[in-house]
VMD Tcl script that builds the backbone (N, CA, C; Angstrom):
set m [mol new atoms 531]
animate dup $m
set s [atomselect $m all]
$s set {name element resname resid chain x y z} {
  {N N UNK 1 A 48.706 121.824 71.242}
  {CA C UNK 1 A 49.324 121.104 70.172}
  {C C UNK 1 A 50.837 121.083 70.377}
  {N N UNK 2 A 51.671 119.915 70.636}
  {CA C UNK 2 A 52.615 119.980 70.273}
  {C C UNK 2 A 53.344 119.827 68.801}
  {N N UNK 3 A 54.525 120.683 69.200}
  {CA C UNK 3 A 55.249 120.798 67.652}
  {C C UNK 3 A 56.550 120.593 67.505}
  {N N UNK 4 A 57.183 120.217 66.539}
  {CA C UNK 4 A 58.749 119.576 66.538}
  {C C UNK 4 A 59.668 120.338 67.426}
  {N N UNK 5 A 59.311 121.882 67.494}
  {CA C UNK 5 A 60.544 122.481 68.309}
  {C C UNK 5 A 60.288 122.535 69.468}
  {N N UNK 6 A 58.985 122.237 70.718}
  {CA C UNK 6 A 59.098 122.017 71.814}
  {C C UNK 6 A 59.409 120.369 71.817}
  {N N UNK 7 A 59.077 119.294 71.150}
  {CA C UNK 7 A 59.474 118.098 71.118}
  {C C UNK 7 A 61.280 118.215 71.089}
  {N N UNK 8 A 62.032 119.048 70.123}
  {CA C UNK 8 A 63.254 118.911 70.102}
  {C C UNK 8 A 63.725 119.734 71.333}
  {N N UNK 9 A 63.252 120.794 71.915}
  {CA C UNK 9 A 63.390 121.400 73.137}
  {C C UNK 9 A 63.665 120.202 74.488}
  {N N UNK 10 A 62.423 119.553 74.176}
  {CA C UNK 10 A 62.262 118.749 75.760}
  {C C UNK 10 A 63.188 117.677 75.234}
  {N N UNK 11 A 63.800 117.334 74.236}
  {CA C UNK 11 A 64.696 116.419 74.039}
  {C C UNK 11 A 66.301 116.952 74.862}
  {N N UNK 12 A 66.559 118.398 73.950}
  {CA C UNK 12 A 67.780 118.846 74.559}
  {C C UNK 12 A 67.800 118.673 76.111}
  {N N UNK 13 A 66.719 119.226 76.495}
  {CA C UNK 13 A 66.712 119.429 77.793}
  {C C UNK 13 A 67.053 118.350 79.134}
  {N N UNK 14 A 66.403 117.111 78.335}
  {CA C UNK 14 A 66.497 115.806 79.083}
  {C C UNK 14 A 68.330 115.499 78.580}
  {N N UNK 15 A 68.221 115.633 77.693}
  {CA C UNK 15 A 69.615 115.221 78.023}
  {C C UNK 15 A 71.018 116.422 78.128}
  {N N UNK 16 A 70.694 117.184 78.077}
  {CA C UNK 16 A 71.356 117.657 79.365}
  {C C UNK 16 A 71.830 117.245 80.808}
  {N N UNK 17 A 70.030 117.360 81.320}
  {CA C UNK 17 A 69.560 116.771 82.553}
  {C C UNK 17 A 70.488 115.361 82.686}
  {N N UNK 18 A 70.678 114.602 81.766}
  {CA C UNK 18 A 71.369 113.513 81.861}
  {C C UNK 18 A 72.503 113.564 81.987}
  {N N UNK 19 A 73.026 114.288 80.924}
  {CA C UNK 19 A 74.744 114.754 81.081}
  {C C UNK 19 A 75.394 115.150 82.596}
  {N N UNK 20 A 74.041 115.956 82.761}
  {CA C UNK 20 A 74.940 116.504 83.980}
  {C C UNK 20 A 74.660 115.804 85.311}
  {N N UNK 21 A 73.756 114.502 85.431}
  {CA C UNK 21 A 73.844 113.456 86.164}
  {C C UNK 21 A 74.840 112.451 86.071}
  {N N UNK 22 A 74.801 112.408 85.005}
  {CA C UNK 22 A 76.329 111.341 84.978}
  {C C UNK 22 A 77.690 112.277 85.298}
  {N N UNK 23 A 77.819 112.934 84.968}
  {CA C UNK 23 A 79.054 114.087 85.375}
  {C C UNK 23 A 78.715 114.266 86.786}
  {N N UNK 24 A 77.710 114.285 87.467}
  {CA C UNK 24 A 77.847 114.567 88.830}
  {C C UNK 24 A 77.984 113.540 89.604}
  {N N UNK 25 A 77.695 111.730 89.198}
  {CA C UNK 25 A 77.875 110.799 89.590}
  {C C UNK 25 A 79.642 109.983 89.192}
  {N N UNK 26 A 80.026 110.542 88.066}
  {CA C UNK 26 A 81.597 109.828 87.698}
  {C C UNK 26 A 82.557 110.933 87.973}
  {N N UNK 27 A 81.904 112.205 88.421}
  {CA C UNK 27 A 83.458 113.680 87.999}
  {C C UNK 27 A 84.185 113.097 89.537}
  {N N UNK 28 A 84.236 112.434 90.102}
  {CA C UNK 28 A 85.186 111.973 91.477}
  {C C UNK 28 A 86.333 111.112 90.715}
  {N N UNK 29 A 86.033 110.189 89.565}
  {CA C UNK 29 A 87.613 109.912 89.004}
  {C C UNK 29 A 88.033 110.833 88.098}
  {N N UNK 30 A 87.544 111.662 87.431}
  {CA C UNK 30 A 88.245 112.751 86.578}
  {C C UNK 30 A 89.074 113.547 87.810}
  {N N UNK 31 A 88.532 113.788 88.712}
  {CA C UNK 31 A 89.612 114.764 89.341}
  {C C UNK 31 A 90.628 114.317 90.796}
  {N N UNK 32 A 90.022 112.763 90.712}
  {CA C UNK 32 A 90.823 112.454 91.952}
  {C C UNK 32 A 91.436 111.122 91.386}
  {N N UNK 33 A 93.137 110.772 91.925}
  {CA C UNK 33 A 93.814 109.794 91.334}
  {C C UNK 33 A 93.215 108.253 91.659}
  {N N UNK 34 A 93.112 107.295 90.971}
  {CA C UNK 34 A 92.654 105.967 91.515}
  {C C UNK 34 A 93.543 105.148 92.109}
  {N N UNK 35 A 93.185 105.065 93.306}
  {CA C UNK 35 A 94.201 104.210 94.399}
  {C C UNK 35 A 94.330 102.972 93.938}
  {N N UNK 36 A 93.686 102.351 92.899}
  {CA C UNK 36 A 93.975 101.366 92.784}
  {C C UNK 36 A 95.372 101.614 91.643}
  {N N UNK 37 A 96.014 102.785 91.040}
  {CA C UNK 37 A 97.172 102.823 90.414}
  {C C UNK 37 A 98.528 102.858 90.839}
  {N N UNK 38 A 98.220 103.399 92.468}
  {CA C UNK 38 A 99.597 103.725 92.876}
  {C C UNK 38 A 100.370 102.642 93.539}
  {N N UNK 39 A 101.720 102.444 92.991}
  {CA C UNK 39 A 102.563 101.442 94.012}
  {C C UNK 39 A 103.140 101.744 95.329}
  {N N UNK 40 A 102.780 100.786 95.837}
  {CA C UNK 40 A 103.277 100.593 97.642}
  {C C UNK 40 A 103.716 99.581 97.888}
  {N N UNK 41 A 104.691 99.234 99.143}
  {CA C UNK 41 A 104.819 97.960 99.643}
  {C C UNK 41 A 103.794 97.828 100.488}
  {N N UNK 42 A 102.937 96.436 99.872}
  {CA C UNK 42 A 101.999 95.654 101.060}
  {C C UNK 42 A 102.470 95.187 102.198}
  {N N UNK 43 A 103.159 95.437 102.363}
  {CA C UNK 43 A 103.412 94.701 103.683}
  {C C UNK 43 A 104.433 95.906 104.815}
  {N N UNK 44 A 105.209 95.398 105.913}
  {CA C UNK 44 A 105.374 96.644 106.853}
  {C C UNK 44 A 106.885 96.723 106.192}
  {N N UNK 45 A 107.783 96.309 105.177}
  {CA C UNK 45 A 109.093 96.704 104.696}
  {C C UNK 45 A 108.855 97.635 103.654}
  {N N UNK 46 A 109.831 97.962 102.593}
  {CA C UNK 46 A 110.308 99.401 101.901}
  {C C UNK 46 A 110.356 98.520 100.191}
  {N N UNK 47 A 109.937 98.747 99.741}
  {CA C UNK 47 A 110.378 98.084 98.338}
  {C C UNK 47 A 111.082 99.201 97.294}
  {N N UNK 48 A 112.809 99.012 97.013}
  {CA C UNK 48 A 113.558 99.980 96.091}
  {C C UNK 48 A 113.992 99.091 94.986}
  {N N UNK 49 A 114.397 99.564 93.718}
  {CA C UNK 49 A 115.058 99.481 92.665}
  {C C UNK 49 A 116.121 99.657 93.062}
  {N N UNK 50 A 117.371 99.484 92.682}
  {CA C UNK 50 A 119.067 99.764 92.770}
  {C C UNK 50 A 119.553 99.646 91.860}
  {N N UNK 51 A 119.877 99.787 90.427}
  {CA C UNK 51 A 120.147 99.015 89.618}
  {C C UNK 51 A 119.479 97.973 89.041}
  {N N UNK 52 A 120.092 96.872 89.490}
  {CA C UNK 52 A 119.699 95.550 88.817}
  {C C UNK 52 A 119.060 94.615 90.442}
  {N N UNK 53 A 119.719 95.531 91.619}
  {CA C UNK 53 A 118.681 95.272 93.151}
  {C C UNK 53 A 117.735 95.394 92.920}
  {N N UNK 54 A 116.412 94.594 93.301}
  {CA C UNK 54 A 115.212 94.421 93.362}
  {C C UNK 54 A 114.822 94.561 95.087}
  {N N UNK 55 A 114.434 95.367 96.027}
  {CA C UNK 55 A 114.807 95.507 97.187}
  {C C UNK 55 A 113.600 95.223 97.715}
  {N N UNK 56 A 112.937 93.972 98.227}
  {CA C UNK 56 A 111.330 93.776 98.352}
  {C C UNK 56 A 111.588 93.440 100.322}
  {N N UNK 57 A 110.190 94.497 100.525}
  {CA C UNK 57 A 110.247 94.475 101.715}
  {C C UNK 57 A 111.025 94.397 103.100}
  {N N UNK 58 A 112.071 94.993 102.744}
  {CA C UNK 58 A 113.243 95.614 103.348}
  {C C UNK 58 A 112.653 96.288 104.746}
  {N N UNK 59 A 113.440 95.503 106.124}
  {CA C UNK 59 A 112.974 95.814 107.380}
  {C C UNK 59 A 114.264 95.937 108.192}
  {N N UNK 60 A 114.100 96.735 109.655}
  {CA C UNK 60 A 114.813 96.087 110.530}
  {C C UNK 60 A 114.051 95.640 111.848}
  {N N UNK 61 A 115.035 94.788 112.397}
  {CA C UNK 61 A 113.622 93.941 113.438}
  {C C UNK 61 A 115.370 94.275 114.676}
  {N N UNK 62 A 113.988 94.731 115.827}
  {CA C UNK 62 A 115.415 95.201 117.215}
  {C C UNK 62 A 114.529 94.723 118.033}
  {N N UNK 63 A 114.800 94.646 119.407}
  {CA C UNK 63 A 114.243 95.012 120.972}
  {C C UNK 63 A 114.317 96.491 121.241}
  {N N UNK 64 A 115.085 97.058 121.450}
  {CA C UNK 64 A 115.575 98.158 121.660}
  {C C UNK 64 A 116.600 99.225 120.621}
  {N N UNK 65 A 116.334 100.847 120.635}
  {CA C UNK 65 A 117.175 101.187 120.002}
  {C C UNK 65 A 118.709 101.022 120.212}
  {N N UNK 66 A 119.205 100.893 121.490}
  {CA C UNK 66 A 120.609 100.492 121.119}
  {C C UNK 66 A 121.040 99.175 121.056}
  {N N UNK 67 A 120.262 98.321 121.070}
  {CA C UNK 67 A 120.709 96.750 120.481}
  {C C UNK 67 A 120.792 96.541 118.995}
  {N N UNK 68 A 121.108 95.098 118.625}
  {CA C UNK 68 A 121.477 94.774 117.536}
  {C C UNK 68 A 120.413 94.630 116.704}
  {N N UNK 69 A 120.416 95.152 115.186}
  {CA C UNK 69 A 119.489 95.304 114.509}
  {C C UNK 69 A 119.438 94.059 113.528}
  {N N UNK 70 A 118.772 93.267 113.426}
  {CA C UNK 70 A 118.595 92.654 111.959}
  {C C UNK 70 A 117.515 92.587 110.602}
  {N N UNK 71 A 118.216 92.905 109.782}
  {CA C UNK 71 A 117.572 93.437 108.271}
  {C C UNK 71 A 116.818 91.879 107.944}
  {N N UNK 72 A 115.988 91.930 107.435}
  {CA C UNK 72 A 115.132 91.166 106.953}
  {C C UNK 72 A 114.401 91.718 105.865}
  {N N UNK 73 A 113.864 90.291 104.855}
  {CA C UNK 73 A 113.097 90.968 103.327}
  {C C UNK 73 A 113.833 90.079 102.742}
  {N N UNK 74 A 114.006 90.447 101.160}
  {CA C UNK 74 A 114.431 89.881 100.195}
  {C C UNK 74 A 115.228 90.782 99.035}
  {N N UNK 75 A 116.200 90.175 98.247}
  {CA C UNK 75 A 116.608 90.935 97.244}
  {C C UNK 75 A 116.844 90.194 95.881}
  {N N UNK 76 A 116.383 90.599 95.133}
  {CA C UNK 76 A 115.941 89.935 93.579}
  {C C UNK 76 A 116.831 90.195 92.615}
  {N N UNK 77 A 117.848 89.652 91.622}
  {CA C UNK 77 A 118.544 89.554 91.086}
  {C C UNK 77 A 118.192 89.120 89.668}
  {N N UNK 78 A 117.401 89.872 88.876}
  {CA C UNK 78 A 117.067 88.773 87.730}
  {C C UNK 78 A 118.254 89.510 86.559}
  {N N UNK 79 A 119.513 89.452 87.035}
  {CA C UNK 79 A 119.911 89.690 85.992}
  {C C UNK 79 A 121.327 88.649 85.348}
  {N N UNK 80 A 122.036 88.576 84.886}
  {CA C UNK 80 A 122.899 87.631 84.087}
  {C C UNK 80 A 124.288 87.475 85.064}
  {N N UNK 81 A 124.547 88.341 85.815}
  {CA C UNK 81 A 125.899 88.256 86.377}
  {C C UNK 81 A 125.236 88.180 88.020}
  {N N UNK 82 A 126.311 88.513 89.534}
  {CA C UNK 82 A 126.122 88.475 90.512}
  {C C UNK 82 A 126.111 89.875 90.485}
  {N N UNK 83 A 125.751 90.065 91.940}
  {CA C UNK 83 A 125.160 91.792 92.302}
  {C C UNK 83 A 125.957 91.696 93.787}
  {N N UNK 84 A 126.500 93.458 94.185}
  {CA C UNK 84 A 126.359 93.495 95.475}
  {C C UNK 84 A 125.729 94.594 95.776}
  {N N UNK 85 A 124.459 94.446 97.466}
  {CA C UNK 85 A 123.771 95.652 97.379}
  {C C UNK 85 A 124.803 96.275 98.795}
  {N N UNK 86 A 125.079 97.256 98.715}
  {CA C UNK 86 A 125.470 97.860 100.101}
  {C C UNK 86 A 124.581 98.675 100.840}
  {N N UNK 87 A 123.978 98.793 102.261}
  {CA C UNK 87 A 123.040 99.020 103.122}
  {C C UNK 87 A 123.814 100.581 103.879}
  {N N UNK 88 A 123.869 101.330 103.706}
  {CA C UNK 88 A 124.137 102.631 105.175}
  {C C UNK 88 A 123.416 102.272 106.191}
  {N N UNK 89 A 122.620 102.336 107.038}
  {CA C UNK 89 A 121.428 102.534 108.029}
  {C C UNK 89 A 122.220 103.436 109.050}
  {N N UNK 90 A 121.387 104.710 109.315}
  {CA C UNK 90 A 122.089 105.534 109.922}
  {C C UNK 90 A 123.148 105.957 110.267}
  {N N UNK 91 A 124.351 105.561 109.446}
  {CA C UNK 91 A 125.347 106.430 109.691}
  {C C UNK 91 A 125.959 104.867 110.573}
  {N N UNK 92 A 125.677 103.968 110.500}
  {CA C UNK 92 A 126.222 102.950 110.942}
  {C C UNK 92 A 127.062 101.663 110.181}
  {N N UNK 93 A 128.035 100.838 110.982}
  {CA C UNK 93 A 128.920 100.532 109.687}
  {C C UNK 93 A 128.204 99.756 108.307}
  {N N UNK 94 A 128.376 100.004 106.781}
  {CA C UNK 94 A 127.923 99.326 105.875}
  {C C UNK 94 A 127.780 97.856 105.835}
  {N N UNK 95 A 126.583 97.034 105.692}
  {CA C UNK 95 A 127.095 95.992 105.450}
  {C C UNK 95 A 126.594 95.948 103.877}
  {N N UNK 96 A 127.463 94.761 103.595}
  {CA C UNK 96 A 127.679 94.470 102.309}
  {C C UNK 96 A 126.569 93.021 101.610}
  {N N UNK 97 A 125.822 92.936 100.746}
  {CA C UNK 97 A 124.948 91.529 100.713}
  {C C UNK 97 A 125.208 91.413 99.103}
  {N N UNK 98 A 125.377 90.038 99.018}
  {CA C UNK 98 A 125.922 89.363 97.530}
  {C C UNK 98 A 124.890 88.610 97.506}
  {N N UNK 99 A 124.128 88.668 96.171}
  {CA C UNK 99 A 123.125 87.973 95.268}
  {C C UNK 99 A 123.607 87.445 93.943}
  {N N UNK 100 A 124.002 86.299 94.090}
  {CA C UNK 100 A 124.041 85.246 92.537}
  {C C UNK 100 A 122.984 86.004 91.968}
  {N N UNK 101 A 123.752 85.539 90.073}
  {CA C UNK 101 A 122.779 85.661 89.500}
  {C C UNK 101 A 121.495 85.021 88.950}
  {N N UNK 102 A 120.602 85.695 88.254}
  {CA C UNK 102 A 119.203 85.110 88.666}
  {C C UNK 102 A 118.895 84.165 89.433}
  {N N UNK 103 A 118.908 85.395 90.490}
  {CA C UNK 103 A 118.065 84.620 92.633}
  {C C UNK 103 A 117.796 85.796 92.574}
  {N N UNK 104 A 116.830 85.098 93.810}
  {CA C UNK 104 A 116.400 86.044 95.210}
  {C C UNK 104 A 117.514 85.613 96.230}
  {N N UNK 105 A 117.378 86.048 97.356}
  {CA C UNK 105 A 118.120 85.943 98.445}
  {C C UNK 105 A 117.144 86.602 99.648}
  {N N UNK 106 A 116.942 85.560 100.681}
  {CA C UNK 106 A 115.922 85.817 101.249}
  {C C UNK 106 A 116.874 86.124 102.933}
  {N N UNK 107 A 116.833 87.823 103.500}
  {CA C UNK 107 A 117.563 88.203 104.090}
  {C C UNK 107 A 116.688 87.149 105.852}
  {N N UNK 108 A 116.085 86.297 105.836}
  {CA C UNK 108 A 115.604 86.233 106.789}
  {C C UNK 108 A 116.576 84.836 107.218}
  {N N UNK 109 A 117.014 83.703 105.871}
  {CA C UNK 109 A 117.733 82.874 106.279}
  {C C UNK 109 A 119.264 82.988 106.488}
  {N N UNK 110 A 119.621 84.616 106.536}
  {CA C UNK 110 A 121.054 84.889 106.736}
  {C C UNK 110 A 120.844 85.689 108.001}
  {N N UNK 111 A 122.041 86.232 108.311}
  {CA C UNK 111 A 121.882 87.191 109.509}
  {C C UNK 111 A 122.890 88.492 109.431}
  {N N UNK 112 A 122.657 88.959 108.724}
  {CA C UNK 112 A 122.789 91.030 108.217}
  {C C UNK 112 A 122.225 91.443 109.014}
  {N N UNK 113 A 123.246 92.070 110.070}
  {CA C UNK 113 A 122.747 92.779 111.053}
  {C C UNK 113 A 124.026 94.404 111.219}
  {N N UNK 114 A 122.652 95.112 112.175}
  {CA C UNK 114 A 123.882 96.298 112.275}
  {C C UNK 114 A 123.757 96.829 114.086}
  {N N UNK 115 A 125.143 97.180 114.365}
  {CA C UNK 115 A 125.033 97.381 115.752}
  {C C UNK 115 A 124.997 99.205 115.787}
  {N N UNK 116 A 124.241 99.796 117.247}
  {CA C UNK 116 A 124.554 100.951 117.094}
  {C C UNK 116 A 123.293 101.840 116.435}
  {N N UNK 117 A 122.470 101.419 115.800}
  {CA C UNK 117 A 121.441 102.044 115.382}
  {C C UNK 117 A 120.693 103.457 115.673}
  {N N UNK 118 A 120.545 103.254 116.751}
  {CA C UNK 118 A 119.996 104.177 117.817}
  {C C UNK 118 A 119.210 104.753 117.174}
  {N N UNK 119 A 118.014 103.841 116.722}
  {CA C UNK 119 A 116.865 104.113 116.054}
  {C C UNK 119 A 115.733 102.771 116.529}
  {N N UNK 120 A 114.738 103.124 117.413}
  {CA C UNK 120 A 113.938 102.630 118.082}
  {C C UNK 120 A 112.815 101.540 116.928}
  {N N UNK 121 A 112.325 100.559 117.444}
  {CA C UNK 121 A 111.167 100.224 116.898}
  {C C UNK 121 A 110.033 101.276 116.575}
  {N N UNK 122 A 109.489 101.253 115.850}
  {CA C UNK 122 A 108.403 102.309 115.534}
  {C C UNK 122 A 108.858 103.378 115.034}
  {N N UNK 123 A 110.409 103.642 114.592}
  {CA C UNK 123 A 110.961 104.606 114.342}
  {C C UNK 123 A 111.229 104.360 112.507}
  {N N UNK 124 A 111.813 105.151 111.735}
  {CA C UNK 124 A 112.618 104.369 110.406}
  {C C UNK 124 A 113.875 105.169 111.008}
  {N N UNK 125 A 114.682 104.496 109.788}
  {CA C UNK 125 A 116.172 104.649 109.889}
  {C C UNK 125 A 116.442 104.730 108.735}
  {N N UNK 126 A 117.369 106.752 108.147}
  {CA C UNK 126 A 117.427 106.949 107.341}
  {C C UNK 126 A 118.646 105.833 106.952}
  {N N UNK 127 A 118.644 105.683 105.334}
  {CA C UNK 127 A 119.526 104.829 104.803}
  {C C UNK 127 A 120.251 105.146 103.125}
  {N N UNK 128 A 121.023 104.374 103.162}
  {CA C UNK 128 A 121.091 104.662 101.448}
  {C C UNK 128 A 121.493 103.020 100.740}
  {N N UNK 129 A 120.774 102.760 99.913}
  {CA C UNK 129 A 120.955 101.424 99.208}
  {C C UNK 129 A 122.158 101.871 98.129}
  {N N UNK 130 A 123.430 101.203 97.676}
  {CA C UNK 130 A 123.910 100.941 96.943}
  {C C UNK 130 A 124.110 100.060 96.142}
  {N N UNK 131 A 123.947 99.774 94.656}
  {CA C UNK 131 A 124.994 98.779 94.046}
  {C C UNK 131 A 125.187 99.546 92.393}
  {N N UNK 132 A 125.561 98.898 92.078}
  {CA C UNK 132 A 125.851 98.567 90.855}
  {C C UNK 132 A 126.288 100.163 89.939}
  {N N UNK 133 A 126.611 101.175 90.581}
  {CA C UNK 133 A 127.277 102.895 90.772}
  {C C UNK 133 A 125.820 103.730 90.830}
  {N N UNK 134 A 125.051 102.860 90.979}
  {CA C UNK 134 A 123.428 103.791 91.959}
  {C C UNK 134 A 123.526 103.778 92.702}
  {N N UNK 135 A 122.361 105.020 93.717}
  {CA C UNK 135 A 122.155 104.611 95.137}
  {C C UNK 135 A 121.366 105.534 95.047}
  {N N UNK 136 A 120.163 105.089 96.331}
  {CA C UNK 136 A 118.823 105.503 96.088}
  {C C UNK 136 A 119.068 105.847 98.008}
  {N N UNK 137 A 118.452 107.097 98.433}
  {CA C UNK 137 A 118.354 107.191 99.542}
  {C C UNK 137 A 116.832 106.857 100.156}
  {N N UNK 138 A 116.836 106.659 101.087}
  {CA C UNK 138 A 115.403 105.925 101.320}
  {C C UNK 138 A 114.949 106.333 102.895}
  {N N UNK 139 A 114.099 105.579 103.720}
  {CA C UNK 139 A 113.969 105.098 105.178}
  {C C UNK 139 A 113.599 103.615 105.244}
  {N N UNK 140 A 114.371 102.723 106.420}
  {CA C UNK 140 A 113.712 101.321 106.778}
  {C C UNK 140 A 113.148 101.564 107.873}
  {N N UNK 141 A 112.123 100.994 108.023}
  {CA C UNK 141 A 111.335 101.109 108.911}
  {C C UNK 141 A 111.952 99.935 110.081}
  {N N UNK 142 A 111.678 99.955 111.626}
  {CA C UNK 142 A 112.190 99.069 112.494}
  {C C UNK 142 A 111.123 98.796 113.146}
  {N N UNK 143 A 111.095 97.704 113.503}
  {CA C UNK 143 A 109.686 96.663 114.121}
  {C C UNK 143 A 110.571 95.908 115.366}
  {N N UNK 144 A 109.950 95.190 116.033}
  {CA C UNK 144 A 109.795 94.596 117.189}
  {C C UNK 144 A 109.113 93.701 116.957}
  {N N UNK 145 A 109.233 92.888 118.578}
  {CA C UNK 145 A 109.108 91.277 117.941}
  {C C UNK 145 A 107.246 91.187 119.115}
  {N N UNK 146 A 106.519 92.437 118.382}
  {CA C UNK 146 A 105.391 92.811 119.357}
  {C C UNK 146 A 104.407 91.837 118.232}
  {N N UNK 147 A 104.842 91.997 117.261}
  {CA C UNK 147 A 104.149 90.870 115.769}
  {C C UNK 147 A 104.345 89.576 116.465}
  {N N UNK 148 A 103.806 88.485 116.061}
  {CA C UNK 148 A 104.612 87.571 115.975}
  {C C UNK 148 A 105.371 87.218 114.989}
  {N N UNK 149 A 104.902 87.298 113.681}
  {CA C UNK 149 A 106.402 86.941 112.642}
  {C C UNK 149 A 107.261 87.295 112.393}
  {N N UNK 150 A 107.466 88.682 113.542}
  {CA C UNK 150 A 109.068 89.274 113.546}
  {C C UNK 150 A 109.760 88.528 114.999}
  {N N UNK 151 A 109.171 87.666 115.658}
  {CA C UNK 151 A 109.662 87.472 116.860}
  {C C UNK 151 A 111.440 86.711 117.080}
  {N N UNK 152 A 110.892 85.661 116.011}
  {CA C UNK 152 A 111.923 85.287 115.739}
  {C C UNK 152 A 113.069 85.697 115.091}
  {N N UNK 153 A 112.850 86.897 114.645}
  {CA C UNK 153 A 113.989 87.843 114.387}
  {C C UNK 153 A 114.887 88.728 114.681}
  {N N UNK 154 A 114.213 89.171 116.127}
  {CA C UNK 154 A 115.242 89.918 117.050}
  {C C UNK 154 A 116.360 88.937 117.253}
  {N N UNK 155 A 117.003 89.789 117.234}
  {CA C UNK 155 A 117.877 89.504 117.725}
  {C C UNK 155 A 118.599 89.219 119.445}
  {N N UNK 156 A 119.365 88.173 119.862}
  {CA C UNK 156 A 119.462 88.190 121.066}
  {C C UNK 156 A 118.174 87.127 121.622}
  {N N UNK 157 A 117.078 87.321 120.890}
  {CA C UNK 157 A 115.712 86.968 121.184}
  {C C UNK 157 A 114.989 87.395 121.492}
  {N N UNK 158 A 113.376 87.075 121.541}
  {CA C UNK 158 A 112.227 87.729 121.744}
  {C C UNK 158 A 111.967 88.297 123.338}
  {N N UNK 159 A 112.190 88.603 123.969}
  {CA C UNK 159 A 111.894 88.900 125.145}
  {C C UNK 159 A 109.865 89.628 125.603}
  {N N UNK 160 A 109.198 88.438 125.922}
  {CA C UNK 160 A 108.162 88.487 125.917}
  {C C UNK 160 A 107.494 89.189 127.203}
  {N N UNK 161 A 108.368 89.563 127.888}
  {CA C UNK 161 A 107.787 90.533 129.124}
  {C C UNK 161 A 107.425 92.079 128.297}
  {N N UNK 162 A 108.272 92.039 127.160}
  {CA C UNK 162 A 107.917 93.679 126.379}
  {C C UNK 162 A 106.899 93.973 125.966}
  {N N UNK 163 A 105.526 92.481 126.272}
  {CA C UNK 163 A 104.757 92.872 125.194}
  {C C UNK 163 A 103.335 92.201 126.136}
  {N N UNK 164 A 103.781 91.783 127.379}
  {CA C UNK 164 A 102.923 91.576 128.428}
  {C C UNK 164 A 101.672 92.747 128.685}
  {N N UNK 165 A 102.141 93.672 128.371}
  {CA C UNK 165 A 100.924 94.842 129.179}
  {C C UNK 165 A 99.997 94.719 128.219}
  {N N UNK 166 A 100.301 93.537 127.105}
  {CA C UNK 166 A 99.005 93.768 125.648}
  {C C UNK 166 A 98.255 92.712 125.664}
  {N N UNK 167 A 98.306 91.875 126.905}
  {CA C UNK 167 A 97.926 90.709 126.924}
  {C C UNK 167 A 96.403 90.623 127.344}
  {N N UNK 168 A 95.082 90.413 127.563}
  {CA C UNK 168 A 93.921 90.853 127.839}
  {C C UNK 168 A 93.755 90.140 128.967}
  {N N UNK 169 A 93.347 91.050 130.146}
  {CA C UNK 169 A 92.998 90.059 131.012}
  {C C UNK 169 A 91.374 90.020 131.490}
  {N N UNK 170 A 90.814 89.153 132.242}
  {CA C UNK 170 A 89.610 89.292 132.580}
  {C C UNK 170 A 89.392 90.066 134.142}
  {N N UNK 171 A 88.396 91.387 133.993}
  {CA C UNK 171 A 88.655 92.074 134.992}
  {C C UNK 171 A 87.179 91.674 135.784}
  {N N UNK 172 A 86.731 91.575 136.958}
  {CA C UNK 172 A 85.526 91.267 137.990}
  {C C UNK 172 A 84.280 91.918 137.135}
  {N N UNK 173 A 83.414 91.149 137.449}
  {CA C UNK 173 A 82.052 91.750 137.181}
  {C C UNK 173 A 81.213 92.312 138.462}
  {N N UNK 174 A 80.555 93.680 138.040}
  {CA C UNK 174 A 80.142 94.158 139.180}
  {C C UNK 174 A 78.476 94.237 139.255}
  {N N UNK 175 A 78.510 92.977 139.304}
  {CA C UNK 175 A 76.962 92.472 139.787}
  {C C UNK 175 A 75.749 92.414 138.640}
  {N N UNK 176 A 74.979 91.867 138.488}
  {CA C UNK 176 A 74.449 91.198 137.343}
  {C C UNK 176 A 73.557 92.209 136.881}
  {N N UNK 177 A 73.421 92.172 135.871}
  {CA C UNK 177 A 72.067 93.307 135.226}
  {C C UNK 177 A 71.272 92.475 134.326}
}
mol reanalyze $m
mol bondsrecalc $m
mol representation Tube
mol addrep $m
């Protein structure tokens, strides 16, 4: 014969049993952060705040570490007056970049460059962004024109023998199977 308190028994029990299936199937977001919250730059530049600088995807594009470097990306201005951001990159001379107000300024149709770097592709280059009596210390990362949509950005030009050994070639076949 069953009776209300093994009926309310096998009730607790099942759900328990339940509780602690769902807790063993969802406890991975209670204790681990969701990647879908954290900010990054999508793409291979640095994205900083400065003030009223908006610093989106901030690069430098070289051949070599001691050649001429040029900064590429964008800088966003949504505010009422003009802005200037000032760049360090390693200990090399500042340059200076002026953004009207509310623009972007897209560093790819100017040419902000720095000589002296002596910081390789594949390398970053510590830096410090200035404007507006902030400054945020950071790293830019330096690329090569091994992409193609940085090619056109070296400086000096692309020199395509650097990137020959990546080229695929077709090697003999050794007899049919």
């Amino acid at each position: 014969m069953i009776t209300a308190r093994m009926t309310a028994g096998r009730r607790i029990a099942a759900s328990l049993a339940l509780a602690g299936l769902a807790l063993g199937v969802t406890s991975c977001g209670a204790i681990n952060q969701q990647s879908t919250t954290d900010h990054y730059a999508p793409s291979d530049g640095i994205v900083e705040n400065v003030a009223d600088a908006k610093v989106r995807n901030l690069m430098l594009v070289t051949d070599a570490e001691h050649d001429e470097a040029r900064f590429i990306g964008s800088i966003v201005n949504s505010s009422d007056s003009s802005l200037s951001l000032t760049i360090n990159a390693a200990s090399t001379s500042a340059v200076e970049i002026s953004v009207d107000a509310n623009s972007a300024l897209k560093l790819e149709d100017e040419e902000f460059s720095v000589s002296g770097l002596g910081i390789g592709p594949g390398q970053h280059a510590p830096a410090t962004l200035s404007s507006g009596g902030e400054s945020v210390e950071t790293t830019i990362p330096v690329v090569d024109g091994t992409l193609k949509e940085y090619r056109e950005f070296v400086p000096g030009g692309y020199d395509e023998s650097t990137t020959d050994h990546l080229t695929p070639t077709e090697t003999a076949g050794h007899g049919g199977h």
